[in-house]
Wavefront OBJ file of the C-alpha trace (Angstrom):
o trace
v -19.324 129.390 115.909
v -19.730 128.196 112.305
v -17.088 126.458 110.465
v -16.829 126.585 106.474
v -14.838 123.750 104.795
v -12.299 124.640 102.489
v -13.233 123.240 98.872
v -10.964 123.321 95.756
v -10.866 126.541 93.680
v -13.731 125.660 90.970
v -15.967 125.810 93.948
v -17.659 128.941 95.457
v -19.321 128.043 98.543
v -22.439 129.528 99.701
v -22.522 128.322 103.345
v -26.207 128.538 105.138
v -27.202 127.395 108.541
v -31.040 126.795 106.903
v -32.842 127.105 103.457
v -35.565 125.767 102.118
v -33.522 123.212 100.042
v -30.337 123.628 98.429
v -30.975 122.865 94.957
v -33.891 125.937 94.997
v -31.249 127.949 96.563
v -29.038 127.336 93.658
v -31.339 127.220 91.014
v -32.256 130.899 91.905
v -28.780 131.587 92.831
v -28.324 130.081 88.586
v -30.837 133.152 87.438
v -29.297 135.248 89.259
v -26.186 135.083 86.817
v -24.090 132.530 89.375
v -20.739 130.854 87.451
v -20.528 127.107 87.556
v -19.128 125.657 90.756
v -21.150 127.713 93.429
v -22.118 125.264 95.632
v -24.958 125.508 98.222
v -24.405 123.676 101.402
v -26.852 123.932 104.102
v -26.772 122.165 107.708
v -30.320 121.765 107.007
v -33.170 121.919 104.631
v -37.256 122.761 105.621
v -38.444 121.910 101.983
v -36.012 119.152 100.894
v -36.846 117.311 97.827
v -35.661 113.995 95.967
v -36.996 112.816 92.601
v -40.694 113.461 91.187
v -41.439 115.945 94.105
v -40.922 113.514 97.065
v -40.186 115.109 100.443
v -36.386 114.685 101.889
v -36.233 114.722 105.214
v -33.032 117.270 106.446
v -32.447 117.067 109.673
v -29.197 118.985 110.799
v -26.347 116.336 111.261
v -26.427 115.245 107.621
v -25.066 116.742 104.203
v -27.554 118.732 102.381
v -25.649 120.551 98.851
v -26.350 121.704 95.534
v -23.425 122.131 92.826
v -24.491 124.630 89.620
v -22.836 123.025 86.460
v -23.160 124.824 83.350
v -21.489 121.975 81.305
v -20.918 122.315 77.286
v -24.113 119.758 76.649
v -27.276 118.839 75.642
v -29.652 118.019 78.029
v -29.690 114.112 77.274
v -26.099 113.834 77.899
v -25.611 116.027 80.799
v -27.767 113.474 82.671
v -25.161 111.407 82.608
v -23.783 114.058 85.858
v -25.730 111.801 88.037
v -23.212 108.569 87.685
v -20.193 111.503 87.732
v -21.823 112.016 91.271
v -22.489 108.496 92.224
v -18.879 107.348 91.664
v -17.651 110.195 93.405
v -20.027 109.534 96.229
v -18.862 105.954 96.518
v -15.527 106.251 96.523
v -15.833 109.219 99.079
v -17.675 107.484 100.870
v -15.724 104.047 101.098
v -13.128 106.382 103.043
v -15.494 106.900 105.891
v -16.861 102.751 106.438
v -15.331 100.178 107.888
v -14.233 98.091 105.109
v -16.588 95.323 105.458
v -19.076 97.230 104.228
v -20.304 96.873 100.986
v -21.054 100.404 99.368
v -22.997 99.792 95.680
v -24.953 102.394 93.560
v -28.566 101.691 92.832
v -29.744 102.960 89.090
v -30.128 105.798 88.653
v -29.696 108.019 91.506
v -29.041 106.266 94.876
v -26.212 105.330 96.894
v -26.856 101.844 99.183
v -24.239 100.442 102.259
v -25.290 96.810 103.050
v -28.571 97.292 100.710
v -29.785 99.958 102.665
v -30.140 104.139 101.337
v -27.307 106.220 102.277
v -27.534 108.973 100.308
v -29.561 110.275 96.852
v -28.275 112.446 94.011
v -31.487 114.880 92.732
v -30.217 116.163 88.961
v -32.348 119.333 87.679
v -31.783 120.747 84.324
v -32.595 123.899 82.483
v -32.324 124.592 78.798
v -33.436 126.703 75.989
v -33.837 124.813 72.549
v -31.058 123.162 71.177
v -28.717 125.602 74.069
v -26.288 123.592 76.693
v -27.911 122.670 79.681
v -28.027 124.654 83.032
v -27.477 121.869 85.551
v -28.160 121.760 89.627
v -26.996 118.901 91.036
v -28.167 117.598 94.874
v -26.867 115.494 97.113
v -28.072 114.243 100.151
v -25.984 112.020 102.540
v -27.175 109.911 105.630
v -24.765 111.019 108.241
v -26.120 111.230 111.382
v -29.183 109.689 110.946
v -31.895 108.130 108.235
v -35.231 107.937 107.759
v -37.254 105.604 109.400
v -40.238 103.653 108.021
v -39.717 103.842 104.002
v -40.820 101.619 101.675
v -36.981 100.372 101.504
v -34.513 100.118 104.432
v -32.420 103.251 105.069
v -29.239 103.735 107.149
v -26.582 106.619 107.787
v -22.637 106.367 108.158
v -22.923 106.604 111.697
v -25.537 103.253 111.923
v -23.369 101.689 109.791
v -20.444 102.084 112.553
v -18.450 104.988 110.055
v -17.418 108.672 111.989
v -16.384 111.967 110.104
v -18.017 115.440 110.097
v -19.842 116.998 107.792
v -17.301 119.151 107.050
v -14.442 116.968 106.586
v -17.190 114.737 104.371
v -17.955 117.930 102.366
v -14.410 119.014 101.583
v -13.553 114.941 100.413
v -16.636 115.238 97.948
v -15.647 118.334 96.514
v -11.929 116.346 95.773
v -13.910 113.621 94.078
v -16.283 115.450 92.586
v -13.692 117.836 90.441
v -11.809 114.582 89.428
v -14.283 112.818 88.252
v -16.385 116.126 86.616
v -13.645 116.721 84.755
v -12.631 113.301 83.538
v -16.063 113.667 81.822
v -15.810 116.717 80.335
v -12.097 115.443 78.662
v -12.929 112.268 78.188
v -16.600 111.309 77.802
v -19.033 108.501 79.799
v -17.062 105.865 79.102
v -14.477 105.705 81.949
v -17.822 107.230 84.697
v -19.928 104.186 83.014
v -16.887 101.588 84.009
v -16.260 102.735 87.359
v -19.630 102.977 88.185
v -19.919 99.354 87.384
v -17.658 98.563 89.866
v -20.459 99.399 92.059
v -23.171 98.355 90.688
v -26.129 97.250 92.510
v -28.295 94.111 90.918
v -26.864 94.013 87.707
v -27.534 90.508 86.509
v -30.156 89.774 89.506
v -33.857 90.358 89.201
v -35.547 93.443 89.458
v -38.486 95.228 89.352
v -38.547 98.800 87.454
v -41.623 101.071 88.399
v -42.684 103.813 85.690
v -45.318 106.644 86.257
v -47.918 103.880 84.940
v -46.397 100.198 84.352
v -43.890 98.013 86.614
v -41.757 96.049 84.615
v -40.044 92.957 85.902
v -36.881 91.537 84.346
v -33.015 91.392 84.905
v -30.960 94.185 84.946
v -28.831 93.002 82.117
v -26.604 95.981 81.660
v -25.994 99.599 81.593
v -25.990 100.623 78.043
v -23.251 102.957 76.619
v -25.461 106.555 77.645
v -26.561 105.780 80.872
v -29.963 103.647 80.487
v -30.469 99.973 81.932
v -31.068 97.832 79.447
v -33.755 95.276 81.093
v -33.985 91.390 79.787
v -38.188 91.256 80.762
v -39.602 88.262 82.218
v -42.110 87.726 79.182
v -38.538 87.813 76.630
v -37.468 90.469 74.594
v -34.746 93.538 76.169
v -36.213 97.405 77.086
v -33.864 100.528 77.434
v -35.387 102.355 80.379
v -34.058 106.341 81.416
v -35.811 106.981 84.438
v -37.405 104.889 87.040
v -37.585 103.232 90.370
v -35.724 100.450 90.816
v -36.680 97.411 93.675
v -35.110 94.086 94.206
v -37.489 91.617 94.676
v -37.131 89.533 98.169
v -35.396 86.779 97.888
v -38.158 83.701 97.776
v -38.266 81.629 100.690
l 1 2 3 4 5 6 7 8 9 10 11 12 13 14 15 16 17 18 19 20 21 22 23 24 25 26 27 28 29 30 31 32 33 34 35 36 37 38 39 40 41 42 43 44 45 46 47 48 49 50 51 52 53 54 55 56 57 58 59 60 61 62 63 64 65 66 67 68 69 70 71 72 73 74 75 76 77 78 79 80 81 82 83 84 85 86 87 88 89 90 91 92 93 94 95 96 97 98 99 100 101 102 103 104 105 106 107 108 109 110 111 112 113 114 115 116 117 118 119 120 121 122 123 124 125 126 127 128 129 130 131 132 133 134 135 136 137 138 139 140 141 142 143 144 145 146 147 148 149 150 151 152 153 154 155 156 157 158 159 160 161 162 163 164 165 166 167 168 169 170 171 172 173 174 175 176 177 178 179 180 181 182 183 184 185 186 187 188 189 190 191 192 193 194 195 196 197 198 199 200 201 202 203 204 205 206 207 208 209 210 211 212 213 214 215 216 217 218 219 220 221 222 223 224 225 226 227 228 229 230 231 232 233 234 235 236 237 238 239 240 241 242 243 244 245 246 247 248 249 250 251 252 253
């Protein structure tokens, strides 16, 4: 027998044993006239995606969702969703650890315990000329079990000696996710941008930031004021970069 968390009232679940992935489901579910707050869950996905196209493996046993936001913004500054997420992510998520483990958020979209991937935020956005965006938002959380054989360690709440449900995982999301949604919408990026430097992963350490065709290598010297990291490179001078993959260098030995 199925059983359907119960999520604040800005959120209409749509509850599905299987779909393709969530944040299709919703984007159709979006042309299809659906307010903001429906939110897809599915126990698991047969076509899950992350960023540029790569494949998500969805197993059941972990959370698979996709939250339709139709916030009053322009594309460049809904993006700014993703750290919204994040920081409700981590502090949901710090409920459900032991305490000695260190949860941090990796720029721009990932969620690390003890350095390793826990979970990944996948933000999609529609617009029309200068019109607000359309936004799906996806999350995917390790809780059962992770990947194996990446090209960076993974791990999953479980591994990492936590114990909830996806349910009871769900409904705290949905808590943080409201808060901290509309904190943003009152009150701009500013207070998102400070709590989600409370978390940061690597800022001031070395890093290496691959783009579709360069890797830069530099310091992640801060996050500036809309979202981008602001990079000190290794050859001098500072870069503002919006999207890319972020690696930490081993440590030499």
């Amino acid at each position: 027998m199925n059983s359907w968390p119960e999520l604040p009232a800005f959120f209409s679940l749509v509850a599905l044993d299987s779909v393709d992935s969530t944040n299709l489901e919703a984007r159709r579910l979006a042309h299809a006239g659906a307010p903001e707050g429906t939110l897809v869950w599915a126990r698991e996905q047969t076509a899950g995606r992350g960023r540029r196209g790569r494949r998500w493996t969805s197993p059941a046993g972990n959370l698979y969702l996709s939250l339709l936001l139709r916030p009053p913004a322009r594309v460049a500054e809904a993006a700014q969703i993703g750290f919204v997420a994040a920081v409700a992510l981590a502090e949901t998520l710090a409920g459900f650890l032991p305490q000695e483990r260190r949860i941090s958020c990796k720029w721009p979209n990932d969620l690390l315990v003890d350095g390793a991937k826990v979970a990944g935020i996948l933000l999609e956005a529609e617009a029309t000329g200068e019109d607000p965006a359309t936004l799906v938002l996806g999350i995917g959380v390790n809780l059962a079990s992770h990947p194996e054989g990446l090209a960076y360690p993974a791990t999953s709440i479980l591994a990492a000696g936590g114990s909830t449900s996806v349910e009871s995982l769900l409904q705290a999301l949905a808590l943080r996710l409201e808060r901290w949604y509309g904190q943003w919408r009152r009150a701009g990026f500013a207070g998102v941008r400070e709590r989600w430097l409370d978390y940061a992963a690597g800022l001031g350490a070395a890093i290496e930031v691959r783009l579709e065709s360069a890797t830069l290598k530099g310091r992640f010297a801060a996050l500036d004021p809309s979202g981008a990291l602001e990079l000190e490179l290794a050859e001098g001078g500072r870069r503002l970069v919006t999207a890319g993959d972020v690696f930490y260098p081993p440590p030499a030995a």
